[in-house]
DRENPA-3360 file (N, C-alpha, C; in nm, 2 decimals, always signed):
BEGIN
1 = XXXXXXXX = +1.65/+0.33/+0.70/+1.57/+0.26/+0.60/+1.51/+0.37/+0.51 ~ +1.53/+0.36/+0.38/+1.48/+0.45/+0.29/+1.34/+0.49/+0.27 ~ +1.26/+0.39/+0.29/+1.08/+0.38/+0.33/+1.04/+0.48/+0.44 ~ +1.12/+0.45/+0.56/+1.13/+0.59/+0.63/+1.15/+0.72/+0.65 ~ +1.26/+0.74/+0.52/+1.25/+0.87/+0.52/+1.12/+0.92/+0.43 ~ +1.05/+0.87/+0.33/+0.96/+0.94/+0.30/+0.80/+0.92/+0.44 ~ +0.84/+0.85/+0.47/+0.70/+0.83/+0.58/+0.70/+0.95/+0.63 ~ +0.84/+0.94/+0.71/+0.86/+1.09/+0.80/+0.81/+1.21/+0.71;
9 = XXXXXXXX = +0.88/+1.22/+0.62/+0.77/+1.35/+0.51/+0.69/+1.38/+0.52 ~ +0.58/+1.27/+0.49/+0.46/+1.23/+0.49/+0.40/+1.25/+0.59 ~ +0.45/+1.21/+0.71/+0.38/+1.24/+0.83/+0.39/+1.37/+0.91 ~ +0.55/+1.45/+0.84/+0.57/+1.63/+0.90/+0.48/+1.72/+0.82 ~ +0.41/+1.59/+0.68/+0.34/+1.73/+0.60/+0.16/+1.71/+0.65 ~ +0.17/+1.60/+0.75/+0.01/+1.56/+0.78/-0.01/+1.49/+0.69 ~ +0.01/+1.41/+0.59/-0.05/+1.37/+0.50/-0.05/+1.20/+0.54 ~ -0.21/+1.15/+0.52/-0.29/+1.05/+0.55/-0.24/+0.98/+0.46;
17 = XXXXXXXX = -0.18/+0.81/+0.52/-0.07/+0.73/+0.44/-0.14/+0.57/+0.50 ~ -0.09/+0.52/+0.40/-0.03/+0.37/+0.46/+0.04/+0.28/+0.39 ~ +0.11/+0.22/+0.41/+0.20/+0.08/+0.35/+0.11/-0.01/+0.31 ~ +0.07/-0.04/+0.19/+0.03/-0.15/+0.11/+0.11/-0.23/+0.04 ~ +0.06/-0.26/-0.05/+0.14/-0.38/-0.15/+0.18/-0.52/-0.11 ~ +0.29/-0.51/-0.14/+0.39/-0.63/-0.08/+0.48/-0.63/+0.02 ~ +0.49/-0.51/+0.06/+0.51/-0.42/+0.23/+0.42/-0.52/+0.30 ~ +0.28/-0.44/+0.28/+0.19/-0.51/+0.38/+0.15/-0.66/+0.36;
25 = XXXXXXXX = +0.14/-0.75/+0.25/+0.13/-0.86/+0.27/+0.25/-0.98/+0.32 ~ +0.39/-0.87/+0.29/+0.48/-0.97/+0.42/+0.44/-0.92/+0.58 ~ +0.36/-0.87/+0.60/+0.33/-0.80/+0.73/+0.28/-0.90/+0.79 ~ +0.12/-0.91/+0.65/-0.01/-0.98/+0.75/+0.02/-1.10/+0.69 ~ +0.08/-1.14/+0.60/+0.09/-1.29/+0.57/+0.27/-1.37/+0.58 ~ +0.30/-1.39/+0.47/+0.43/-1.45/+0.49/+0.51/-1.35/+0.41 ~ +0.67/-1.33/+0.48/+0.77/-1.23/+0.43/+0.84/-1.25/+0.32 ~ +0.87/-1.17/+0.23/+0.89/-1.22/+0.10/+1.00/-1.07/+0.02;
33 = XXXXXXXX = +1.09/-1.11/-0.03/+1.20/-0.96/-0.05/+1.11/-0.92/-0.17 ~ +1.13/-0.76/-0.18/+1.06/-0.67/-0.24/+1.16/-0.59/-0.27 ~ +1.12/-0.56/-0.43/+1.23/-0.42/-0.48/+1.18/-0.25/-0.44 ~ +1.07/-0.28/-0.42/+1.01/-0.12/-0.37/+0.91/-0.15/-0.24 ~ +0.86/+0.03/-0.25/+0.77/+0.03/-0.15/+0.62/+0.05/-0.21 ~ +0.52/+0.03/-0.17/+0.39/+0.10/-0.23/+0.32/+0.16/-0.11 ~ +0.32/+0.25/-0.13/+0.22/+0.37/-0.04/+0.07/+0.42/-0.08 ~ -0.03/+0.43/+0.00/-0.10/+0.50/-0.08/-0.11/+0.62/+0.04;
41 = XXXXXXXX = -0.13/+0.74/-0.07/-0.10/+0.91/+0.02/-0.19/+0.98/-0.03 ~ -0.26/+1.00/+0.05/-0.37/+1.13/+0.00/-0.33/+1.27/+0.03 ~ -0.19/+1.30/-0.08/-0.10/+1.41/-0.11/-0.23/+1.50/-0.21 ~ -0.18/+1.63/-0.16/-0.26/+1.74/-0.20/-0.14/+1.81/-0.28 ~ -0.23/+1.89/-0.38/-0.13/+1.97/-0.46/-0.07/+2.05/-0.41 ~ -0.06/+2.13/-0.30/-0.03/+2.20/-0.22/+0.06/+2.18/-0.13 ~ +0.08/+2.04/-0.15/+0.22/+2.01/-0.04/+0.33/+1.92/-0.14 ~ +0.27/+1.95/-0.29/+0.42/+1.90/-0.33/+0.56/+2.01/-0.34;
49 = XXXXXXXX = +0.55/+2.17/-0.31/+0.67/+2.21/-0.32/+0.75/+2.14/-0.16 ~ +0.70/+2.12/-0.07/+0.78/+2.06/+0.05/+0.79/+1.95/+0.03 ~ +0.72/+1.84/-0.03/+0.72/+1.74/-0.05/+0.91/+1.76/-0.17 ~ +0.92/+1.79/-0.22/+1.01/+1.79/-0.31/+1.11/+1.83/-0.24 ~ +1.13/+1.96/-0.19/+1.21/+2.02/-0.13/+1.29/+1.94/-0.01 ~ +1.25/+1.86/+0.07/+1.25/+1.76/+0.15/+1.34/+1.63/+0.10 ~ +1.29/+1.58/-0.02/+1.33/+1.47/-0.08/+1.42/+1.47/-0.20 ~ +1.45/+1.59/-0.25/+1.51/+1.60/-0.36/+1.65/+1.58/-0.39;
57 = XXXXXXXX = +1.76/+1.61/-0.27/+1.85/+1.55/-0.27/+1.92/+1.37/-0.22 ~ +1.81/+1.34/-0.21/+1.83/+1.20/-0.18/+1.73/+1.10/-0.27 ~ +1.65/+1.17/-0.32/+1.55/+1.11/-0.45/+1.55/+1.13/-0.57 ~ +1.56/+1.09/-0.72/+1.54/+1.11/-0.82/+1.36/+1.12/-0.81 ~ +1.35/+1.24/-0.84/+1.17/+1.25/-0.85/+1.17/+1.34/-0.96 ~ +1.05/+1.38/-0.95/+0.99/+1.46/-1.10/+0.87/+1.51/-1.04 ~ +0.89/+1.67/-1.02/+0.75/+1.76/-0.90/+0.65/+1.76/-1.04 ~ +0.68/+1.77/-1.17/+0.59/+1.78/-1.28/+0.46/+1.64/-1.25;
65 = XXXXXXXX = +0.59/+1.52/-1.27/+0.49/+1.41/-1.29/+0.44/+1.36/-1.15 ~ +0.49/+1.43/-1.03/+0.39/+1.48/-0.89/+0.26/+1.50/-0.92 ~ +0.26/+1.63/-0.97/+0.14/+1.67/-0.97/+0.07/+1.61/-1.10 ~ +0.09/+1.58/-1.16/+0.00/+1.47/-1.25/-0.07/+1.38/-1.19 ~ +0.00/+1.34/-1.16/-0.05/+1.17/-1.05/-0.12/+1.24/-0.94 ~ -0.12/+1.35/-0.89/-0.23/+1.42/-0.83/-0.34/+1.44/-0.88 ~ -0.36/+1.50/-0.98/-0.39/+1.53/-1.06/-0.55/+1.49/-1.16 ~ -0.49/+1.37/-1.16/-0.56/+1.22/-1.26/-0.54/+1.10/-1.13;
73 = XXXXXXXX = -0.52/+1.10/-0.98/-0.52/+1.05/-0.91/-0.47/+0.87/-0.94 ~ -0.30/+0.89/-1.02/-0.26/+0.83/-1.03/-0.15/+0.76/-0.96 ~ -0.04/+0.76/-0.98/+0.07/+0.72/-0.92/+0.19/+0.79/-0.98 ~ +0.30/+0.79/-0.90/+0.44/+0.80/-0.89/+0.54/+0.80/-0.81 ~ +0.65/+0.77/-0.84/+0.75/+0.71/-0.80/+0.89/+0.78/-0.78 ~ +0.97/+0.75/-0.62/+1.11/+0.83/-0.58/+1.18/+0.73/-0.59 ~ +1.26/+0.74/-0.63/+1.40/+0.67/-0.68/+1.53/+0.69/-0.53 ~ +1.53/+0.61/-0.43/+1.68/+0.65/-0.38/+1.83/+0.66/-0.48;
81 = XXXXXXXX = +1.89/+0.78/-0.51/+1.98/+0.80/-0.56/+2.09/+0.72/-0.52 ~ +2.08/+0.71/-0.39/+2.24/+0.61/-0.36/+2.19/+0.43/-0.30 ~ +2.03/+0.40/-0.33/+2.01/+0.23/-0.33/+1.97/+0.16/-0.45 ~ +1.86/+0.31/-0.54/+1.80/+0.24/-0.62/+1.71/+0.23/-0.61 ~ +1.66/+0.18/-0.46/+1.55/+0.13/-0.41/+1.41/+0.23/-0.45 ~ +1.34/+0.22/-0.47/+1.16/+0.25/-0.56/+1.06/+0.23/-0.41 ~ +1.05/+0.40/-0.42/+0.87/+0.42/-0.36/+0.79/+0.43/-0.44 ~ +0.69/+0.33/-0.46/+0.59/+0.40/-0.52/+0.46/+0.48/-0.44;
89 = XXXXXXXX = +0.44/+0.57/-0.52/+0.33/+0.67/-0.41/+0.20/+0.66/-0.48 ~ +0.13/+0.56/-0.44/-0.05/+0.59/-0.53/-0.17/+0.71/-0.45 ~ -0.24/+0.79/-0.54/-0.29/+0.85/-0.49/-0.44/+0.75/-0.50 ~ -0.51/+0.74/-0.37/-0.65/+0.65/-0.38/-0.71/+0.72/-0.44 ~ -0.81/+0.62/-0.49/-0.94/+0.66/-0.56/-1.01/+0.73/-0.49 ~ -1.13/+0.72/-0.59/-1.23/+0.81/-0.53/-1.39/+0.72/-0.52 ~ -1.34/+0.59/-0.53/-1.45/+0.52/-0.44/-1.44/+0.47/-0.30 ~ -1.58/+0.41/-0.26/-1.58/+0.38/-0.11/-1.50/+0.31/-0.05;
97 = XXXXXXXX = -1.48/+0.18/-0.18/-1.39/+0.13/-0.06/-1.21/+0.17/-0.05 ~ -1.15/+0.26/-0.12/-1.05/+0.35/-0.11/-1.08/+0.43/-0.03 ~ -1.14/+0.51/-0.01/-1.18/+0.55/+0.10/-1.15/+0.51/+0.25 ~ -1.24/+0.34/+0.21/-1.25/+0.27/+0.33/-1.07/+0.23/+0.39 ~ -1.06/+0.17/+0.24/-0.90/+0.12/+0.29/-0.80/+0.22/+0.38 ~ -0.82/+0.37/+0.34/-0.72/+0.45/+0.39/-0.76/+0.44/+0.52 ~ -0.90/+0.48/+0.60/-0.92/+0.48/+0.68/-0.89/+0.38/+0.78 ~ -0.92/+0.19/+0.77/-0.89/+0.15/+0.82/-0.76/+0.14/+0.84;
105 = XXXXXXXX = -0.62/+0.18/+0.78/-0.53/+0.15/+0.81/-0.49/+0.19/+0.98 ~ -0.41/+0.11/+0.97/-0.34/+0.12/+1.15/-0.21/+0.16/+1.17 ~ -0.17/+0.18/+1.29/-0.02/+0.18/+1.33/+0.04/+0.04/+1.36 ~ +0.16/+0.04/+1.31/+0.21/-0.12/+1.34/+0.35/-0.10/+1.38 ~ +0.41/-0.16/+1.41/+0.55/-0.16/+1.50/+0.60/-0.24/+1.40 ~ +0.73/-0.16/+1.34/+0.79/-0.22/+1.20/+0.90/-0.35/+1.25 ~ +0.94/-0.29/+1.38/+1.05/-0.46/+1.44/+1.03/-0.45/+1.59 ~ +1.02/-0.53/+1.66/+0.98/-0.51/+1.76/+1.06/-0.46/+1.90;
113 = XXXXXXXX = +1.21/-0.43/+1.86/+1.28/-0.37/+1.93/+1.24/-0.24/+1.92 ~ +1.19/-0.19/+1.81/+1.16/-0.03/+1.75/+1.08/+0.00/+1.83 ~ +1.06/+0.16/+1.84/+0.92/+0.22/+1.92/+0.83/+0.28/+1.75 ~ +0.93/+0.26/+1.63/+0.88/+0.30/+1.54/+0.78/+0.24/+1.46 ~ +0.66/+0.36/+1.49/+0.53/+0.29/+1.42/+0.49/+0.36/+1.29 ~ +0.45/+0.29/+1.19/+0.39/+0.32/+1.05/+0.21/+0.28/+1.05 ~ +0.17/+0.33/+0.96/+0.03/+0.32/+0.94/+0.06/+0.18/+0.80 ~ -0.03/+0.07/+0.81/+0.00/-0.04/+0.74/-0.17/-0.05/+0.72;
121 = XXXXXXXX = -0.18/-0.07/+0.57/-0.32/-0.15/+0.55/-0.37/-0.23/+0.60 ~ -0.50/-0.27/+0.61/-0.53/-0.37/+0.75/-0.51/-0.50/+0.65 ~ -0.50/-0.64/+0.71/-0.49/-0.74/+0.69/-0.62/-0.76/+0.53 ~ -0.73/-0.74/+0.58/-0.82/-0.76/+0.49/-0.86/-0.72/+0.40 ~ -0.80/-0.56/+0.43/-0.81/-0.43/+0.24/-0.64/-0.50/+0.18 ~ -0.54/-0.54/+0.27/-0.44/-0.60/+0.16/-0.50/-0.72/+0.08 ~ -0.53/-0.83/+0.15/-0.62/-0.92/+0.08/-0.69/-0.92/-0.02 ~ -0.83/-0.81/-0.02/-0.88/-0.76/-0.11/-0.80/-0.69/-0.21;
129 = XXXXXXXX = -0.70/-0.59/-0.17/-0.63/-0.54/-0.31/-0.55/-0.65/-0.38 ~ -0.50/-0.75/-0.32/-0.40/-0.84/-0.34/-0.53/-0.93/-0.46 ~ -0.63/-0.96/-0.42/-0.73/-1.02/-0.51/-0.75/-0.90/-0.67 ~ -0.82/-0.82/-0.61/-0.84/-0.73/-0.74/-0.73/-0.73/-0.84 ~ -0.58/-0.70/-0.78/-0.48/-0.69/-0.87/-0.48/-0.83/-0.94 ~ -0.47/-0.92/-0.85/-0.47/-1.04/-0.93/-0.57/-1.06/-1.06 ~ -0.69/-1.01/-1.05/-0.78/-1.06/-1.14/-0.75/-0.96/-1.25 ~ -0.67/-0.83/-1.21/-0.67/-0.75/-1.35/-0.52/-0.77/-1.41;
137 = XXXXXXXX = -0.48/-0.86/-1.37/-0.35/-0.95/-1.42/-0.43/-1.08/-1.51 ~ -0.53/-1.07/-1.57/-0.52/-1.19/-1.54/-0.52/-1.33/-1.53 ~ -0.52/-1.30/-1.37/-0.50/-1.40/-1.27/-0.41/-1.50/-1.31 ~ -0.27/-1.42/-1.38/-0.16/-1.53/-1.39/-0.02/-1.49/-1.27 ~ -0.06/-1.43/-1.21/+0.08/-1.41/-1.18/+0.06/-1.49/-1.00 ~ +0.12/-1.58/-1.02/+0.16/-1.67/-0.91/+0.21/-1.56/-0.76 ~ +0.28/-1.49/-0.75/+0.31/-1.38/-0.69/+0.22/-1.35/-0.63 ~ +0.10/-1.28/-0.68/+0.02/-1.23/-0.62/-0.07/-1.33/-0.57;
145 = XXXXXXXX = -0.12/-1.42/-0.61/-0.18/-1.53/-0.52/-0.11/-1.59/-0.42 ~ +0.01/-1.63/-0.41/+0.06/-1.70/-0.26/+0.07/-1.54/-0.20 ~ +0.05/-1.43/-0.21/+0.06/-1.33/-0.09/-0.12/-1.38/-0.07 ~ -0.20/-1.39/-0.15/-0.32/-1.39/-0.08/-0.35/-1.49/+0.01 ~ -0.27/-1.60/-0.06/-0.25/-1.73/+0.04/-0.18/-1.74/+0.18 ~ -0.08/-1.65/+0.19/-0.01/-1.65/+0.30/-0.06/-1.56/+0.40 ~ -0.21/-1.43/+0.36/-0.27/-1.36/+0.44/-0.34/-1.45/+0.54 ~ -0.41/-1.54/+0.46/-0.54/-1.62/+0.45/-0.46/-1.70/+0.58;
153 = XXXXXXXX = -0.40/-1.81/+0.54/-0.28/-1.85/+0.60/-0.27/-1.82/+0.74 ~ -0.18/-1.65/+0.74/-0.13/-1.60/+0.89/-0.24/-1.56/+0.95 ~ -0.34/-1.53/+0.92/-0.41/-1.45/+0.98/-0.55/-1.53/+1.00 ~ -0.60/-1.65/+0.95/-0.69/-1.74/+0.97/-0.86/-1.65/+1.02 ~ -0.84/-1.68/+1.19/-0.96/-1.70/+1.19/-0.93/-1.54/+1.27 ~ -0.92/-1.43/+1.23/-0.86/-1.31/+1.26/-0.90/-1.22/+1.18 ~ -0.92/-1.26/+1.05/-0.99/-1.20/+0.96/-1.10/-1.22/+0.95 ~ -1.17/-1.04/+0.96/-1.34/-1.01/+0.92/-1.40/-1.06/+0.81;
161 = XXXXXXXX = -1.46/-1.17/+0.81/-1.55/-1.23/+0.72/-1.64/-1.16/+0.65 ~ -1.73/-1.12/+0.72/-1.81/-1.00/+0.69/-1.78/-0.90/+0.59 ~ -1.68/-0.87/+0.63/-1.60/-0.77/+0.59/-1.56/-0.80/+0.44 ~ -1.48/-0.90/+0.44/-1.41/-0.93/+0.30/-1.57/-1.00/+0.24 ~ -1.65/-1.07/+0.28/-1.73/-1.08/+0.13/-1.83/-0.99/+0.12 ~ -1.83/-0.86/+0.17/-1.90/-0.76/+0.16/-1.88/-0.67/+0.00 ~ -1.69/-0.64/+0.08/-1.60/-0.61/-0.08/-1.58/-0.70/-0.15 ~ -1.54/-0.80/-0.11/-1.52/-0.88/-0.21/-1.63/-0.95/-0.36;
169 = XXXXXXXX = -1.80/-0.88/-0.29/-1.86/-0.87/-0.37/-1.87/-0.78/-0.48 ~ -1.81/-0.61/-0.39/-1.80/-0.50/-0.50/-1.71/-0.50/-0.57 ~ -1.64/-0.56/-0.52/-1.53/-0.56/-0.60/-1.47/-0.66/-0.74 ~ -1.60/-0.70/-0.70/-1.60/-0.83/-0.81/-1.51/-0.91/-0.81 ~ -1.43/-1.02/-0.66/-1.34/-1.06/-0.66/-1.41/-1.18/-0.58 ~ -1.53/-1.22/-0.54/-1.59/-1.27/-0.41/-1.53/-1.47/-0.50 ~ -1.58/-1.48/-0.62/-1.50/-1.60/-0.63/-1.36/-1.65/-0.64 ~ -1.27/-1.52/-0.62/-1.16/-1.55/-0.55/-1.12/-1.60/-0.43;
177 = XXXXXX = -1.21/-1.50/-0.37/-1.24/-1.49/-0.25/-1.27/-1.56/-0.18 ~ -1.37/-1.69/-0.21/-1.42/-1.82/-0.18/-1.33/-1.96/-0.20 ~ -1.22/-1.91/-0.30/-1.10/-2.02/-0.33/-0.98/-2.02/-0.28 ~ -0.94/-1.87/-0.24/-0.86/-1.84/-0.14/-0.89/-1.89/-0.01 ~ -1.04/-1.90/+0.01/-1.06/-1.93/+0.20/-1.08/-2.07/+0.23 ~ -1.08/-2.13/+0.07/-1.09/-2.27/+0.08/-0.94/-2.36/+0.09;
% end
């Protein structure tokens, strides 16, 4: 799996990760095909020459626009040369609850024959980012609301209440928030 080999990177360079996006909401909600990966990696400038070195012959990358997206704590993206297939790499913010999100993430068991575990967003920071994005879309893109729906959905009464209308207040998403749990 292509997703795996940058994990492994990621995880030989130490670097604090997790599977978000639409990775994690076929996780915690309903499964759904995806053209990429979204990670968020709290990559340091200092580990992009291995970070490259590592990935270079099997990735179309760019160590320049690396370190940009370090940088201005943006994003960028590896290209598998022989699928196509798209990682995207976000570098988190630098508010609390990016903070919070990295932290809560977990280890999850990617199939359940595997012993192989990844750090995945928790159920309720995908939720929450799955709302925010929505609203700065917005709030047209169908896509991102049935992933919010199929969280809500899989995960019912499993999900921290507390929790989500805590952010979901700071985040300025709480009346999504309230229509999704309805």
């Amino acid at each position: 799996m292509v997703a795996l080999l940058v994990i492994d990177v990621l995880e030989e360079l130490g670097v604090l990760y997790h599977v978000g996006g639409s990775f994690a909401s076929s996780i915690h909600g309903v499964p759904r095909q995806t053209r990429d990966l979204d990670l968020v990696a709290d990559l340091p400038l200092s580990a992009v020459p291995s970070l490259v070195a590592r990935l270079e012959e099997r990735f179309y990358l760019d160590d320049e626009a690396i370190r940009r997206a370090i940088e201005r704590r943006t994003h960028f993206n590896l290209i598998d040369l022989s699928s196509g297939f798209k990682v995207d790499i976000f570098l988190p913010g630098s508010g609390a609850f990016d903070r919070n999100e990295l932290a809560r993430a977990a280890p999850y068991r990617l199939a359940e024959d595997s012993p192989r575990m990844v750090n995945v967003k928790s159920p309720e920071d995908t939720l929450l980012r799955k709302l925010a994005w929505y609203r700065l879309g917005g709030e047209a893109s169908d896509r991102q609301w049935e992933d919010v729906l199929g969280i809500v959905r899989t995960q019912a009464e499993r999900l921290d209440l507390l929790y989500l209308r805590r952010w979901a207040e700071a985040l300025e998403v709480a009346d999504l928030l309230d229509l999704a749990l309805v």
